[in-house]
N, C-alpha and C positions, 0 to 999 in steps of 0.2 A: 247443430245440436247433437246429432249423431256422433260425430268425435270426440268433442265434448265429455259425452256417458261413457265415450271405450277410453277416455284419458281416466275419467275420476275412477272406473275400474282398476285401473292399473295403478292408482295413487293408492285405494284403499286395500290392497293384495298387498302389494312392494312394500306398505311402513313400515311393517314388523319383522324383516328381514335377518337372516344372519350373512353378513357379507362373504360369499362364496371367492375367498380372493387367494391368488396363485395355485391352483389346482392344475391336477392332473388328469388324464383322461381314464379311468380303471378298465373300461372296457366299450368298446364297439360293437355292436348288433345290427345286420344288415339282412334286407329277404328284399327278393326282385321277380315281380311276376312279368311274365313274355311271353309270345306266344312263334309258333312255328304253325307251314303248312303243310300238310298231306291230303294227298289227293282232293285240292282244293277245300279241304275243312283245317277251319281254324282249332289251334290243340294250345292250350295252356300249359306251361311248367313254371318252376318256380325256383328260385337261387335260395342258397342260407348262408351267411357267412358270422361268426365271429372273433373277434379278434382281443387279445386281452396281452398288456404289453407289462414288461418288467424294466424297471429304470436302475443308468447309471448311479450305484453306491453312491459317490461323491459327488455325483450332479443330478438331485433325484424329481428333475424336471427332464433331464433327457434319455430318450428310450434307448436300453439297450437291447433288448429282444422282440419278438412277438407273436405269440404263440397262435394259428391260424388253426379254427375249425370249419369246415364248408362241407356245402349239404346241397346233393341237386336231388328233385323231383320231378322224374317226367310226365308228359303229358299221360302215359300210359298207365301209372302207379308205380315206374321201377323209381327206387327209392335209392342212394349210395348209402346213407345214412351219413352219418357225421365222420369227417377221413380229417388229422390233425397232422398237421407239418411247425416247424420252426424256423421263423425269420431272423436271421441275426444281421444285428444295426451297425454293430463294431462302431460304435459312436466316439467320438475324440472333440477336446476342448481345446482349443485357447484363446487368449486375450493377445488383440493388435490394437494400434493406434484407433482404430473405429470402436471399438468395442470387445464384445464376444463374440467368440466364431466357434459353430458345433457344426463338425462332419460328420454325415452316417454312409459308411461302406456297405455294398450288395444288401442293400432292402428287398432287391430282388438282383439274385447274382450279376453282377457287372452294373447295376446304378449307383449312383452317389448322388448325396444331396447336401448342399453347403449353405448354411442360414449364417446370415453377418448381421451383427447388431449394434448400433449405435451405443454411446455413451447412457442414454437415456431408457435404455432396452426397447429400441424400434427394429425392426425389421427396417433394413436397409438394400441387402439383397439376398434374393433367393436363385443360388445355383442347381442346376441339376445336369446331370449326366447318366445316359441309356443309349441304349440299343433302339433302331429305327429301323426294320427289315435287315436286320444284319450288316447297317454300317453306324459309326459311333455319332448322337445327337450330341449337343453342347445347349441349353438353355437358361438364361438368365431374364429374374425379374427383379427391373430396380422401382424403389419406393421413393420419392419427393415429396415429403411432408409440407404441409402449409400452417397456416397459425393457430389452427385449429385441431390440431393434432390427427388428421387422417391423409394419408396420401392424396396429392393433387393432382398429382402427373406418376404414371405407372407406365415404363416401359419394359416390354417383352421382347428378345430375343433369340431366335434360334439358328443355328447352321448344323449341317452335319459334313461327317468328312469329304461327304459324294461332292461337296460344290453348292446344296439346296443352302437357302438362308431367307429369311423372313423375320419381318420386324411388325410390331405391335406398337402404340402407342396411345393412352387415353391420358385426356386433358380436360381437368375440371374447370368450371365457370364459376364460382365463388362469390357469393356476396357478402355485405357487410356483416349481416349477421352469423355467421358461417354456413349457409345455406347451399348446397350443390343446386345451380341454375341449369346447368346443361354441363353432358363430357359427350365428347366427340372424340371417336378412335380415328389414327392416321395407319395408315400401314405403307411400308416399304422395303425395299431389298438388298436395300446398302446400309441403313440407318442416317445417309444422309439427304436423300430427297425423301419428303412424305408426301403424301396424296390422302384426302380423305374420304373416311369408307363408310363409318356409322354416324350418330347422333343420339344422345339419351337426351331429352326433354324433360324435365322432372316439376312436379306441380305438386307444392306443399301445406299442409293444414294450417302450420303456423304451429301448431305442438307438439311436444317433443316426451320420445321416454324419459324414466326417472334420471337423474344426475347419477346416479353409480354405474351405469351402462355405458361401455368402450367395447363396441365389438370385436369379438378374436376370432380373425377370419383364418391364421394358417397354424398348422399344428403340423409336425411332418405324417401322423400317422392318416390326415387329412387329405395328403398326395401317396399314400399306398391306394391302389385302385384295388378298391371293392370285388369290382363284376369286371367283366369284358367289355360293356359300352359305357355310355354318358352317365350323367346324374351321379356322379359318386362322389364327391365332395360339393365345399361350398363353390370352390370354382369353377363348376363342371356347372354350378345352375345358375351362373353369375346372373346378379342383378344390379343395379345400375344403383335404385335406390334403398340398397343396403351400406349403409358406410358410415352412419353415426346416429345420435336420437334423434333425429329428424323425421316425422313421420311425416310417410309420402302417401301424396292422393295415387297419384295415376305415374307414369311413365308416355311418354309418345318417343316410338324410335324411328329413324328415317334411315334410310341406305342412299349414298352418295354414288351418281351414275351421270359419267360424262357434263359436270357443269351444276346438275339441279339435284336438291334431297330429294327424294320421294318418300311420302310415308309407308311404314313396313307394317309395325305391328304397336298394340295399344295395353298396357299392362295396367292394371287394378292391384292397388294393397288394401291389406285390410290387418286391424289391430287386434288384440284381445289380450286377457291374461286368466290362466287357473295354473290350479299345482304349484304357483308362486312361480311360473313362467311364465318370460312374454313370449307370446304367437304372432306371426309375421305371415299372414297366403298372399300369393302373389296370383291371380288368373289374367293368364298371357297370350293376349289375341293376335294372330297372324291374322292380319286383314285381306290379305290373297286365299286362303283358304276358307276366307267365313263362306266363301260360294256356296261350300259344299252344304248338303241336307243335313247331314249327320256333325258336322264339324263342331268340337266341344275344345273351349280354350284349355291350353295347357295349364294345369296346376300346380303350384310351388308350396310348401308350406315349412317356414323352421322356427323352430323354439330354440329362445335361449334363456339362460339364468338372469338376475336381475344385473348381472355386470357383464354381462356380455359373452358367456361361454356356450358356446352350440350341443343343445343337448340333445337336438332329432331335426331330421329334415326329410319333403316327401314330395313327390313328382307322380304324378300322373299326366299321358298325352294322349289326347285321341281325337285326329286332326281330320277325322271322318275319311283320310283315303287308306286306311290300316289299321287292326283291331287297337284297343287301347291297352298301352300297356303302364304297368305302374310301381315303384319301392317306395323304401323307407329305409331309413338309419337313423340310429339310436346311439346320443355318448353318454355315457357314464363316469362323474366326474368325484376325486377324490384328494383330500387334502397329502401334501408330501408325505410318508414316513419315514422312520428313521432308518439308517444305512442300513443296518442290519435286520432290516423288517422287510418281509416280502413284501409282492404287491397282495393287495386285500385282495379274498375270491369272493364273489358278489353271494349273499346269502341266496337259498332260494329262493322265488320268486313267483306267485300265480302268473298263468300265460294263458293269453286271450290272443284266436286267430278268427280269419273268416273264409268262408269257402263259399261260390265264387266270392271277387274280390279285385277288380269292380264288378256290381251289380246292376240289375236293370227291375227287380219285382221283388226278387225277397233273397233274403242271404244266412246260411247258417254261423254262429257264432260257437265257439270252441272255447271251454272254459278247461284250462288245467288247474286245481287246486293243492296247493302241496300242505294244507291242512285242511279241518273242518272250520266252520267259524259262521258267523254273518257274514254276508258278503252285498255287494251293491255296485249294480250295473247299467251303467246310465249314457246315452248316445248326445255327444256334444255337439256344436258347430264352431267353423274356426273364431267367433268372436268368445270361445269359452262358455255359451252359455247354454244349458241344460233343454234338449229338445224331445228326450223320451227318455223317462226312468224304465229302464225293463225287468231288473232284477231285484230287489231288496228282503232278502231272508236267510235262513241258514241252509248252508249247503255244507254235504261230506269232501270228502277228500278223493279228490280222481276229478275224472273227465264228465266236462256236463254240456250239453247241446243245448241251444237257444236258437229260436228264429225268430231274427226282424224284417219285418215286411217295408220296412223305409218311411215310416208314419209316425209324426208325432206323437203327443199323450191326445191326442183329439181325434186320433185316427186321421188327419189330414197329410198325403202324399209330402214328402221334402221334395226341397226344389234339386236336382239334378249338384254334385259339387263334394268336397269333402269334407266327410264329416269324424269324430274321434270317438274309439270307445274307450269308457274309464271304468277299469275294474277297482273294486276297493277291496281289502282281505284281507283283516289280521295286519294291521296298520302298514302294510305295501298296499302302494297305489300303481297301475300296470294302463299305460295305456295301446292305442294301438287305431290307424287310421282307416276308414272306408273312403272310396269312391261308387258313389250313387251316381250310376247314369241313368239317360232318359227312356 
């Protein structure tokens, strides 16, 4: 019955839709909180990044530029402030017996990145070339479509000049009704013997999102890396049971070792929809580390438009042997313009942060206003549904401070997980995600 209510949610959100179809990305927004140690105390700092890209005139789906601004703040208050560099994509078209082919030169000086597309506009393969400790990598991923229009077999690729080489392979289990049953990863060193290594187990509700949903999982500016570690794309947080409208219960993953699976770890989805986005959290149990006192499963969460375009996604981990740490990113998506029409600069926009972030008793919230107006601030959960209204009045123009103590409208504790705040203002809507720990 409970799926059931978060389907007919997402029926009566989605009917009145404007179809968000062949879009572009206008801008990227990225912040990554981490911590460092000193003198055995833990110190917070925090990444900024964003990124706002200009496209080829005559191909104004592929990027030609991308203007980078980044922001670090140390644990101490030294602040850089925002320092802005330029990415040039040097992007090139053409058309072979496959399809389209778009190359982008030094995305980062000495990378290349080569998308091949079918007659049909599939992704077909994705080439890449970089630098690996200063000798030259070589990586490729091919796509095997099934009849269902999502890849069913995805192999991965890599050598470098040193002599290193490894190969990847996942293979879906398909049933009759398009349903992913199980993919299991193979890995190997030649690409002719495999051994296998993982297991996804997937367990499905039987319902499905709306019929205009095709998920668009690669974008190139999707493999420009954000930060310095993990979680920066959709690939970096891969999930198993992301890959059509198929809503999935649970995940079970097993690790293959000498003959027998073992089980690894236990993933939980959950559904929702507000903003005329669907919401996807994924909390991902490493069964080896539940030992711990402290151990909180890792948290995944992305939003996309009703057809399938990634418009935020957010990670938080805190596996109780290391403080928790956690981001976010933000797309921003825009119809083509014409050749001679820049890329649109995003209007301003109210900005809502939090400090700490994640929290454990109460957390201050940061309101930036770039007018006066009413204004309405309300503390969501990932099924989209409304858990404490905190703000509803008029407010001036500038910076306004709020504390939430992590308590419903009833004054009742939340459970431990993430949750979303939604600022309203002068018809822009601004959201922005917590972690509440215990």
């Amino acid at each position: 019955m409970k799926r059931l209510a978060i389907l007919s949610l997402i029926v009566v959100v989605f009917m009145p839709i404007t179809v968000w179809a062949d879009l572009r990305i206008n801008q990227r927004s990225s912040e990554r909180n981490d911590f460092t140690f000193q003198n055995d105390e833990v110190y917070y700092y925090y990444e900024y990044r964003e990124d706002i890209p200009s496209y080829l005139p005559d191909y104004p789906e592929v990027i030609q530029s991308l203007l980078v601004r980044t922001r670090f703040v140390d644990w101490d208050g030294t602040d850089t402030g925002w320092v802005e560099s330029t990415l040039a994509f040097n992007p090139e078209v053409v058309y072979n017996q496959t399809g389209k082919q778009i190359s982008y030169y030094d995305l980062i000086p000495g990378e290349r990145r080569v998308e091949q597309y079918d007659q049909q506009g599939r992704l077909v393969t994705l080439s890449r070339y970089d630098m690996l400790e200063n000798t030259p990598r070589y990586r490729i991923t091919e796509f095997q479509y099934g009849a269902y229009g999502y890849p069913e077999i995805i192999i991965y690729g890599e050598r470098t000049e040193a002599g290193f080489s490894q190969f990847e392979k996942f293979v879906s289990q398909i049933d009759a009704n398009g349903l992913k049953l199980e993919e299991t990863k193979y890995v190997s060193d030649d690409s002719l013997t495999w051994t296998p290594s993982k297991k996804y187990v997937l367990h499905h509700s039987g319902q499905m999102l709306p019929e205009s949903f095709v998920m668009k999982k690669f974008n190139p500016l999707f493999d420009v890396r954000i930060f310095y570690y993990s979680y920066n794309s959709l690939q970096d947080c891969y999930q198993s049971g992301l890959y059509s409208r198929a809503m999935v219960d649970s995940v079970q993953t097993y690790e293959y070792n000498e003959g027998t699976w073992y089980a690894e770890e236990l993933h939980y989805y959950n559904y929702g929809a507000y903003n005329n986005l669907i919401h996807i959290g994924v909390n991902q149990y490493d069964l080896e580390y539940m030992v711990y006192p402290d151990y909180q499963p890792s948290q995944f969460s992305f939003s996309f438009t009703p057809e399938g375009y990634l418009t935020g996604q957010y990670w938080g981990v805190d596996d109780g042997l290391a403080p928790p740490t956690w981001g976010s990113t933000t797309y921003t998506w825009e119809l083509p313009t014409a050749s001679d029409d820049p890329v649109l600069t995003p209007c301003p926009a109210p900005q809502i942060s939090a400090y700490p972030n994640p929290f454990r008793q109460d957390t201050k919230l940061i309101l930036r206003l770039t007018a006066p107006g009413e204004i309405k601030l309300g503390v969501y959960n990932l099924r989209g549904q409304l858990v404490r209204n905190l703000v509803e009045e008029f407010r001036t123009e500038g910076t306004h401070n709020i504390t939430w103590d992590g308590r419903d409208g009833s004054g009742r504790e939340l459970a431990p997980g993430i949750y979303f705040l939604k600022l309203e203002s002068g018809g822009s809507v601004t959201s922005s995600k917590l972690i509440h720990l215990r």
